[in-house]
N, C-alpha and C positions, 0 to 999 in steps of 0.2 A: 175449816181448811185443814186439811192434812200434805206435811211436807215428804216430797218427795225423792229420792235420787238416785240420779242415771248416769250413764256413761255420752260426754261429746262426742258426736258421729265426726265430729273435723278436729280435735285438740287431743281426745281419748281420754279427758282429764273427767272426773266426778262432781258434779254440782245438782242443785238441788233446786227444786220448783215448789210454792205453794198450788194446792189444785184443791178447787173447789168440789166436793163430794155429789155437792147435788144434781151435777148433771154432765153429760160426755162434753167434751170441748177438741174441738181441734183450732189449732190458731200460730204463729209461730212466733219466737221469744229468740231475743240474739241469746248466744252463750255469757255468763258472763265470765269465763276465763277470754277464751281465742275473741269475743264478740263476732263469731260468724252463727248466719241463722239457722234456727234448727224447727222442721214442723214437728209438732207434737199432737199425737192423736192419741189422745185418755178417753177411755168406757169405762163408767164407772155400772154398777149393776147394783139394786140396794143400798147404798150407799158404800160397797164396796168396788177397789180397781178391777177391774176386770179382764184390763189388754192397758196398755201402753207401749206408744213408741214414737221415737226420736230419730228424725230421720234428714241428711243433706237436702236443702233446697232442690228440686230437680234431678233427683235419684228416685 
């Protein structure tokens, strides 16, 4: 697991996610500052990130 951290598309604040290397995941996770949700679409390539992003529900 490698931690991660982004900026909240709805709070603007800095938090931080475990993500698994082994493989791309999209899925979505409340904030845990604001607790509004956020979709998170990780590629990982080699076991490296590749793209990440954190994006409002239905934007």
């Amino acid at each position: 697991m490698i931690e991660h951290f982004f900026m909240c598309p709805h709070c603007w604040q800095e938090i931080s996610m475990l993500l698994d290397p082994a493989y791309s995941q999209v899925y979505v996770e409340d904030c845990e500052v604001c607790c509004n949700p956020i979709e998170l679409k990780v590629t990982f390539f080699d076991g490296e990130m590749s793209d990440f992003e954190a994006r409002e529900i239905g934007q």
